[in-house]
C-alpha positions as a LaTeX table, in Angstrom:
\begin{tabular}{lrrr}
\hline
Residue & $x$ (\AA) & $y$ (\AA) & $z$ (\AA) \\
\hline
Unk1 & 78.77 & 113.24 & 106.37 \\
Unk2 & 81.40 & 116.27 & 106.59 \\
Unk3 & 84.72 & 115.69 & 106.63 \\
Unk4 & 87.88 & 118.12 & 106.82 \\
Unk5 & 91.05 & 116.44 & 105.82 \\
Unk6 & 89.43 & 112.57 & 106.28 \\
Unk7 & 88.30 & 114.06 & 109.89 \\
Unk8 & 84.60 & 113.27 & 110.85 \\
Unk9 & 82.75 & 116.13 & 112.00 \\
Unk10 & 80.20 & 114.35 & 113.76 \\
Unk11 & 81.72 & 110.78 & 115.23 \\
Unk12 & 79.39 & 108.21 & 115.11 \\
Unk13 & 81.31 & 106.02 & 118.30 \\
Unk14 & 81.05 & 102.18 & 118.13 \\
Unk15 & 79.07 & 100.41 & 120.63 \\
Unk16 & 81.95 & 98.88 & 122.46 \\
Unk17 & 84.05 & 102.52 & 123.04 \\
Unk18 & 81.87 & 102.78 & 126.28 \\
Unk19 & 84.12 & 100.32 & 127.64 \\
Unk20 & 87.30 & 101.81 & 130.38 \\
Unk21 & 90.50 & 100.64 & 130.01 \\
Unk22 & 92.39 & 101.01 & 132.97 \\
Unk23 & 95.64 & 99.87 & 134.53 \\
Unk24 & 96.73 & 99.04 & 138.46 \\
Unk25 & 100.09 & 99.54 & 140.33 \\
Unk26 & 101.12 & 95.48 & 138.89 \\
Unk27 & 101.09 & 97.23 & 134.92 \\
Unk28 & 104.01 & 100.28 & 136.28 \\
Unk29 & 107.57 & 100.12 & 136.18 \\
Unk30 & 109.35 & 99.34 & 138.78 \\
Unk31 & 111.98 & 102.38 & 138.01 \\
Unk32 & 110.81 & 105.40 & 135.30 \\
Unk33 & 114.25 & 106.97 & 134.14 \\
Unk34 & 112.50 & 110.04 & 133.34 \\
Unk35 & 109.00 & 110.40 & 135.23 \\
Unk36 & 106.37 & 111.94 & 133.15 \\
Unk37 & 108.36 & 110.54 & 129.61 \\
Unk38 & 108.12 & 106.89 & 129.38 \\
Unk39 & 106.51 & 104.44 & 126.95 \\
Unk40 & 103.70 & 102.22 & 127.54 \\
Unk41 & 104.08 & 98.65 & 125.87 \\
Unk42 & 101.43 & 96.34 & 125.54 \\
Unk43 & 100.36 & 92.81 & 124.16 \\
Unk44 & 97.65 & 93.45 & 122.03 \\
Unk45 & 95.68 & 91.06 & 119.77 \\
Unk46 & 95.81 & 92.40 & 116.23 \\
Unk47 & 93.65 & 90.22 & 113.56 \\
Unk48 & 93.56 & 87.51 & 116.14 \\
Unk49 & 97.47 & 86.89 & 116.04 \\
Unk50 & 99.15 & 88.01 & 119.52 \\
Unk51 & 101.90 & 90.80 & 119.27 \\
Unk52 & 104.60 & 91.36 & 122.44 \\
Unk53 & 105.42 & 94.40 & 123.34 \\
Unk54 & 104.03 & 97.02 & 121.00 \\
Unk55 & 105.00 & 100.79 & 121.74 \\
Unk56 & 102.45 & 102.72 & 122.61 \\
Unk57 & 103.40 & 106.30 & 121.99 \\
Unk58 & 101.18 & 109.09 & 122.66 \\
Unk59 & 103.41 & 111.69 & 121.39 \\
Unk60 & 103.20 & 110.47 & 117.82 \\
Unk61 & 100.55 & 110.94 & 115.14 \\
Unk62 & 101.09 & 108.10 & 112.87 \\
Unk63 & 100.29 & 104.20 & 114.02 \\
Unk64 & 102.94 & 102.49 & 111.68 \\
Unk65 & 102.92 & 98.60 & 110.91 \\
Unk66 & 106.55 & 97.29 & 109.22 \\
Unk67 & 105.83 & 95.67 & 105.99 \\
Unk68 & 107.56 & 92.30 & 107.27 \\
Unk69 & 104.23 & 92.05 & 109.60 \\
Unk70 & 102.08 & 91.85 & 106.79 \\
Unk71 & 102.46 & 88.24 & 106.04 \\
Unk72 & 102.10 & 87.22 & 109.85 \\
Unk73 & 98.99 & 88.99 & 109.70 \\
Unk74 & 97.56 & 87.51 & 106.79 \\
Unk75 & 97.58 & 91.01 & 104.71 \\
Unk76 & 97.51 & 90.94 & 101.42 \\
Unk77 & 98.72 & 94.75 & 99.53 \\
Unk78 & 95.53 & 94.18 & 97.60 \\
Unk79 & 93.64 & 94.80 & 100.83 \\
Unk80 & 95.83 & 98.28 & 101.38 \\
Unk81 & 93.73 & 101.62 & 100.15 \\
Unk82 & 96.14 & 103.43 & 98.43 \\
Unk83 & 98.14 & 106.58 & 100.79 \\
Unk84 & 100.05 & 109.52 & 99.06 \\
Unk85 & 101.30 & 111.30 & 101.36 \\
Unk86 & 105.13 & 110.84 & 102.85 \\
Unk87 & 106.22 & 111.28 & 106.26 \\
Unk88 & 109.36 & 111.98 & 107.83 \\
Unk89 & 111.56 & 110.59 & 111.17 \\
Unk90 & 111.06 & 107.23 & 110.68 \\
Unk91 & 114.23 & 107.01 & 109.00 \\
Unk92 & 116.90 & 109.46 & 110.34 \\
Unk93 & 117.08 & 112.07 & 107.14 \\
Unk94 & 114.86 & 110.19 & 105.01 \\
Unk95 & 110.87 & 110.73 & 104.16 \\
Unk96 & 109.09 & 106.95 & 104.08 \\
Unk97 & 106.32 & 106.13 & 101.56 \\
Unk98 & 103.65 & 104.03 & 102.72 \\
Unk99 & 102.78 & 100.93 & 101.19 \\
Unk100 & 98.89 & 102.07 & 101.86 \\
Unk101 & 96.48 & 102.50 & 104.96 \\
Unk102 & 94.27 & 99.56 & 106.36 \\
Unk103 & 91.77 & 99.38 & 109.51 \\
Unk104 & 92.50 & 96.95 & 111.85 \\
Unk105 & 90.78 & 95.82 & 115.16 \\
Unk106 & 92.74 & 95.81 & 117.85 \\
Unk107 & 92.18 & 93.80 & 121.23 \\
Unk108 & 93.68 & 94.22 & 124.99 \\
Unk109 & 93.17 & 91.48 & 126.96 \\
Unk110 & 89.47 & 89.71 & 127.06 \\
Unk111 & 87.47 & 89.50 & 123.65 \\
Unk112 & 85.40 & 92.51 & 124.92 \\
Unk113 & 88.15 & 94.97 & 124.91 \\
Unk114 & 89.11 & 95.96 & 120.98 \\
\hline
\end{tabular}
């Protein structure tokens, strides 16, 4: 398998990402402040626990969970793979060091959608 900075050249897609997710006038906001700029917030399912409005932010490039979720989640830092690297914004003028990186399933909705 070749990889370029943990990048899969060749995607191997899991059966279920054939599945649309899609959204109807009932999921907008009734008033955008800025059209074209706005969050979308979900419920999703994450390790069969129910979270309320989770920011979804396309504009970012890092999916951060707080460490205080860990223990709702049933996370253990054994099960984190260790993560060097830093990153910065999180914390007006400070860099943030990640506990580690974990894969999680994530569901929308009915069982079929995660």
């Amino acid at each position: 398998m070749d990889s370029t900075d943990g990048l899969i050249a060749d995607p191997k897609f899991p059966p279920w990402s054939h599945r649309e997710i899609s959204f109807s006038k009932k999921d907008q906001w009734a008033a955008i402040p800025e059209p074209g700029r706005f969050p979308l917030i979900l419920d999703p399912c994450i390790n069969n626990i129910r979270f309320e409005r989770v920011l979804v932010d396309g504009g970012s490039s890092i999916d951060i969970l707080f460490r205080n979720s860990l223990p709702a989640l049933k996370i253990t830092p054994a099960q984190l793979k260790p993560y060097d690297a830093q990153f910065w914004g999180v914390l007006p003028g400070e860099s943030s060091v990640p506990l580690g990186q974990i894969i999680l399933s994530v569901q929308f909705g009915m069982p079929g959608h995660f």
